[in-house]
C-alpha positions in Angstrom: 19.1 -0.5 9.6 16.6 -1.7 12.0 13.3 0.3 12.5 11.2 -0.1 15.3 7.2 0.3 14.7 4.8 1.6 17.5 1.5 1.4 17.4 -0.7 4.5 17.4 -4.9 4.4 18.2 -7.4 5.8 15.1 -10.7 4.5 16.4 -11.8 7.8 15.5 -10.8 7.6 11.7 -12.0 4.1 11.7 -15.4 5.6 12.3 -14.5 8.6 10.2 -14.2 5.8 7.0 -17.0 3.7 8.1 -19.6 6.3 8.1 -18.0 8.1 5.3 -20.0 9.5 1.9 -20.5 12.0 -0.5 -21.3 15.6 0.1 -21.7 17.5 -2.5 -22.6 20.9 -1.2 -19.4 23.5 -0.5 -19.2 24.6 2.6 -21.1 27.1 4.4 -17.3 29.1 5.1 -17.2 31.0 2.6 -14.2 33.7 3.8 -10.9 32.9 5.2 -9.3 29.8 5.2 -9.9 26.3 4.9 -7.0 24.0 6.7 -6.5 20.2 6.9 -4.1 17.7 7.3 -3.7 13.7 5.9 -2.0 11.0 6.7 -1.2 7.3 4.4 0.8 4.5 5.2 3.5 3.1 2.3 2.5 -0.9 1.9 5.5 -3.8 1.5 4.6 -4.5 -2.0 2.1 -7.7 -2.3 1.5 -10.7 -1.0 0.0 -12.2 -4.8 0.1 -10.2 -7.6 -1.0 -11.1 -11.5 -4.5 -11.6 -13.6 -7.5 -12.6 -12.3 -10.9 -14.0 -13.6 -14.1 -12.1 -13.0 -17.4 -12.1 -14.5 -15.7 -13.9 -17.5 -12.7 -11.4 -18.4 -9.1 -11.5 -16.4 -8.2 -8.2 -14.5 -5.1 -7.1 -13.0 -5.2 -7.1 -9.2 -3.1 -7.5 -6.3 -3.1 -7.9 -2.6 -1.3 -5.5 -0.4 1.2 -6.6 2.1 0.8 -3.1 4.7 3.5 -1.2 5.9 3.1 1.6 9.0 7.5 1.8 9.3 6.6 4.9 7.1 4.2 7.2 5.5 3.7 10.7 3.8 1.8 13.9 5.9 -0.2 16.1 3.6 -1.2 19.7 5.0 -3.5 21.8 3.2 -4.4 25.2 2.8 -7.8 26.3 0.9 -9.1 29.9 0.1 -11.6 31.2 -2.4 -9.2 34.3 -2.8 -5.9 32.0 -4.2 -5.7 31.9 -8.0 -5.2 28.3 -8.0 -3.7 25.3 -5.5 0.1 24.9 -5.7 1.9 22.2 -4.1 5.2 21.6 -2.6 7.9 20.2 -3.5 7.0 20.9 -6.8 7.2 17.8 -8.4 4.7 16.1 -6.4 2.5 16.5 -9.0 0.2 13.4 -8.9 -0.6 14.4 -5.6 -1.8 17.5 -6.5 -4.1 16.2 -9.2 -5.3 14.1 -6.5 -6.3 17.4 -4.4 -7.7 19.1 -7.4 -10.2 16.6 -8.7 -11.3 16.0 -4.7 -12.3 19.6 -4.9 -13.9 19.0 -8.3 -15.9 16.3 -7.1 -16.7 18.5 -4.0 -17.9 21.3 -6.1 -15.4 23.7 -5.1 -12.9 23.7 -8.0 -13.0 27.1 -7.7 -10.9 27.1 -4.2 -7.2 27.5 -4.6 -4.1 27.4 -1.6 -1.0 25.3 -1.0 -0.7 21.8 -0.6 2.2 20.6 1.5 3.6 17.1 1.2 6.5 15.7 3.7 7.3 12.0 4.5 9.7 9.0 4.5 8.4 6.6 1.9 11.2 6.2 -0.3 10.4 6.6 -4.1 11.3 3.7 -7.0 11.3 1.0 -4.0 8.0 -0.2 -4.6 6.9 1.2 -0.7 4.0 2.6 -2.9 5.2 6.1 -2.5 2.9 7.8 -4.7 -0.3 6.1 -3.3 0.8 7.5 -0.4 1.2 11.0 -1.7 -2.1 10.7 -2.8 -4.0 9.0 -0.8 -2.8 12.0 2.2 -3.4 14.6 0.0 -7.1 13.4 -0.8 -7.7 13.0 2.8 -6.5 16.5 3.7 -8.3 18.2 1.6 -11.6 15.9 2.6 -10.3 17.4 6.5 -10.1 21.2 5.2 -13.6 21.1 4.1 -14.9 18.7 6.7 -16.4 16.4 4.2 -16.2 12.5 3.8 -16.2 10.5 0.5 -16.4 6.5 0.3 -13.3 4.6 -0.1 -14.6 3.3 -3.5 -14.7 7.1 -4.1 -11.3 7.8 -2.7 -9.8 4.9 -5.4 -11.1 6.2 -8.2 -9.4 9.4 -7.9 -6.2 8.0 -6.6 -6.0 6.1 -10.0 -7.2 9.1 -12.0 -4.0 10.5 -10.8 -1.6 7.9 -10.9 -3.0 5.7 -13.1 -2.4 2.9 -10.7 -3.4 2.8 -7.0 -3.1 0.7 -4.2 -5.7 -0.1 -1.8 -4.4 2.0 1.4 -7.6 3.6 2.4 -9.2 0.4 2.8 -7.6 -0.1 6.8 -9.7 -2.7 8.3 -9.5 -5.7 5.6 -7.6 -7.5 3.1 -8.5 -6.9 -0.6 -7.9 -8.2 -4.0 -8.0 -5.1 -5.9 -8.0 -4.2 -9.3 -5.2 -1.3 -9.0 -5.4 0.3 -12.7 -9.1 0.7 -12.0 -9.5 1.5 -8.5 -12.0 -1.0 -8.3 -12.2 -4.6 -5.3 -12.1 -7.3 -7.3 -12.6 -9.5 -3.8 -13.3 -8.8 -0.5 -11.9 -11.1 2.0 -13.5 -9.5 4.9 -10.7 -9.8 7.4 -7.8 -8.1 8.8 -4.5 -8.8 7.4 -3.0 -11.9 9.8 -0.2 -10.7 12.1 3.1 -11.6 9.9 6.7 -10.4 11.0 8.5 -9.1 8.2 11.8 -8.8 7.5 12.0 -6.3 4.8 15.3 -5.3 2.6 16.5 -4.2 -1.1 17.1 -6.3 -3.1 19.0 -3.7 -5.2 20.1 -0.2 -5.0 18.9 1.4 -7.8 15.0 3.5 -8.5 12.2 1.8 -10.3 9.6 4.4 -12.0 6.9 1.4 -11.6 4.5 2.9 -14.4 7.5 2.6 -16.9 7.4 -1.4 -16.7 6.0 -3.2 -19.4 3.1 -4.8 -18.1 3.7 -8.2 -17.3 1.9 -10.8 -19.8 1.4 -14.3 -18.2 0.5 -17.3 -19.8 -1.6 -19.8 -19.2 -0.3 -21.8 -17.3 0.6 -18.7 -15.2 -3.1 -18.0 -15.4 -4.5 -20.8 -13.8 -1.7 -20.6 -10.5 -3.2 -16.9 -10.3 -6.9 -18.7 -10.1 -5.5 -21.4 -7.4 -3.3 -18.8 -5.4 -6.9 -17.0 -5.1 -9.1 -19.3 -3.5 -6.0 -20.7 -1.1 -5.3 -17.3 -0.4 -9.4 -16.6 0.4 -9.0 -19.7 2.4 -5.9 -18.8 4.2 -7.0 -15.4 5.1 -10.4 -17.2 6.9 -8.4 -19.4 8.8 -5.7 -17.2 9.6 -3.3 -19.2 8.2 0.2 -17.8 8.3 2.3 -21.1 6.5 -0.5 -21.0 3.8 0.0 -17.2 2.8 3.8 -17.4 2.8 3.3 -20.3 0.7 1.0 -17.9 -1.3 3.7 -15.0 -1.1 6.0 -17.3 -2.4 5.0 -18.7 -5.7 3.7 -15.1 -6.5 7.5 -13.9 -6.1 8.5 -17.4 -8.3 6.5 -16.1 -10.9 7.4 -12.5 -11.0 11.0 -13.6 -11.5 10.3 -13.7 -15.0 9.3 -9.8 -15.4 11.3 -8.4 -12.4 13.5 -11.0 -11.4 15.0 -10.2 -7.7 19.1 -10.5 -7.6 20.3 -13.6 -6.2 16.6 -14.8 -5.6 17.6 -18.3 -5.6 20.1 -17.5 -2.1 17.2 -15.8 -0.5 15.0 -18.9 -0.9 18.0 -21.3 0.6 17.8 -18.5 3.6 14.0 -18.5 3.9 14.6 -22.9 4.3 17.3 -22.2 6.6 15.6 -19.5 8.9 12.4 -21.3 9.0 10.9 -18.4 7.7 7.1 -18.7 6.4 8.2 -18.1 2.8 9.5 -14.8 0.8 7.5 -11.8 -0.7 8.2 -9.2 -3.1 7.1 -5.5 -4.3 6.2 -6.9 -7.7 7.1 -3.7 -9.8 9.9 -2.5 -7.1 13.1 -3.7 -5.6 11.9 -4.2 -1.9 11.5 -7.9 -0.8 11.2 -9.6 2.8 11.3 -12.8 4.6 7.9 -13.3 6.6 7.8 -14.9 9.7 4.8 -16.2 12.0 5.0 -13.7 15.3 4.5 -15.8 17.8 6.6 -19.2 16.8 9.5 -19.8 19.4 12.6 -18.8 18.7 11.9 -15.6 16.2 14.2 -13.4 17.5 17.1 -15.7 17.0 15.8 -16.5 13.5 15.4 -12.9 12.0 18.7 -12.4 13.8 19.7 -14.9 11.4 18.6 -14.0 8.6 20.0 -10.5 8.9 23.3 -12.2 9.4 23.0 -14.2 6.3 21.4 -11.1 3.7 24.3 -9.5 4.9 26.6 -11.9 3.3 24.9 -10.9 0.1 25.9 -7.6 1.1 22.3 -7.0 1.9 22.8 -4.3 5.3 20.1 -2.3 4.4 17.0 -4.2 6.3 14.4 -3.4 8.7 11.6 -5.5 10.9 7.8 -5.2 11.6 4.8 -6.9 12.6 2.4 -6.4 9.8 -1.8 -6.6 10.6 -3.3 -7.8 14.1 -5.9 -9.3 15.4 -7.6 -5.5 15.6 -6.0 -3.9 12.6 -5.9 -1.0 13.8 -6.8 1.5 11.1 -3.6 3.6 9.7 -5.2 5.9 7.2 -6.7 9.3 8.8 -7.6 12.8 8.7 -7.6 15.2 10.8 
């Protein structure tokens, strides 16, 4: 399966984010009802993923590769005259302990409605479903009562509710973030470099991602995590598209031992043979891609390639994008 992105213009949630903070007052509505609407992007898993030194103790962080193939919509409806806020489907319920402590923090925990949830971010694949969930459902209810919290903000509730988060409301940059804490670990001030991805599963099956041990590296583990940072702070300033699938690479090599990808071996000998930049993997999912630099000659015949050959591992299911740009345009918004 092949999906075709287009790209959509958010300058006005880019300034929505950039000016955004914390209001605590409710709002001066105080009949009727209150509606909004949010939209989050699923990611591709990560680019680097493990334990990382800072201020003399390791944290667990990652850095997200994104994804705008697909996304979840949240739609909410607020009243002071509901009992309490519901949400549909049902079992979306992290989502709705996402919209509940917004309204907490907003000081109106005393609002109830319906909070509606619809999308295409498949679950267990490690698209980061749930963020998404989450992050939409924060954002609408931020719309409903036309209010703005910082990102940092934002994060902290997302992982309140899911106990871990990925960084999809930070849009404009790429992050190593701490995603059981909801907390940067580095900024690397700058977009995400444009990458074509050739995304597929790896297998067919659902991963509930906060049922996985957590992964326990050793040292020698430890200190690639503390070299793959400062190449990957050094590829992301230079724009460097061999270094970070070089990056992506080694970062898949060592999750092989916690969540090994079927066959992982054949998909390196394909990456040679395509002349792909490297491989990547959703460290804690069953999604996985062969990057690509954009603009090299000949990419159309080499993902063509590639699909040709994944499919001889009985790999059909596949899609293509161009991840980042030179404006990164944002791809988290309210409205």
């Amino acid at each position: 399966m092949e999906i075709a992105v287009q790209s959509q213009n958010m300058q006005s949630a880019r300034e929505t984010h950039r000016n955004a903070q914390m209001r605590l007052a409710p709002p001066p509505l105080e009949h009727g009802v209150l509606l909004g609407t949010g939209t989050a992007p699923s990611h591709h898993g990560e680019l680097l993923q493990g334990v990382f030194e800072d201020h003399g103790r390791l944290r667990r962080g990652l850095v997200t590769l994104p994804c705008p193939l697909f996304a979840s919509n949240a739609t909410v409806r607020l009243s002071r005259w509901e009992p309490e806020l519901t949400v549909t489907p049902s079992w979306k319920t992290k989502a709705l302990d996402a919209a509940r402590t917004t309204l907490e923090v907003l000081g109106m925990s005393a609002y109830g409605g319906e909070l509606e949830l619809r999308g295409d971010v498949a679950v267990g694949r490690g698209l980061g479903s749930s963020t998404s969930d989450v992050t939409s459902a924060i954002l609408a209810v931020l719309a409903a009562v036309g209010r703005n919290l910082a990102p940092e903000r934002i994060a902290r509730i997302a992982v309140a509710a899911e106990a871990a988060t990925d960084p999809l409301i930070y849009f404009d940059r790429m992050l190593l973030f701490a995603h059981r804490e909801g907390a940067v670990i580095e900024d690397f001030h700058r977009p995400v470099p444009p990458l074509a991805v050739v995304g597929f599963s790896s297998a067919d099956k659902e991963i509930d991602t906060l049922a996985l041990p957590r992964a326990r590296y050793n040292a020698w583990e430890i200190e690639c995590f503390r070299a793959l940072r400062g190449l990957m702070r050094r590829a992301v300033a230079r724009g460097d598209h061999r270094e970070l699938g070089r990056i992506s690479t080694a970062s898949a090599r060592i999750n092989q031992r916690f969540l090994p990808v079927p066959r992982f071996d054949r998909v390196l000998e394909i990456a040679e043979e395509t002349e792909a930049l490297g491989v990547q993997v959703a460290h804690s999912g069953t999604v996985a891609a062969l990057l690509f630099a954009p603009h090299q000659p000949g990419l159309e015949r080499r993902t063509a390639l590639a699909a040709r050959r994944l499919a001889e591992l009985r790999i059909t299911d596949h899609w293509r994008y161009i991840a980042g740009s030179d404006s990164h345009v944002p791809y988290a918004h309210q409205s």
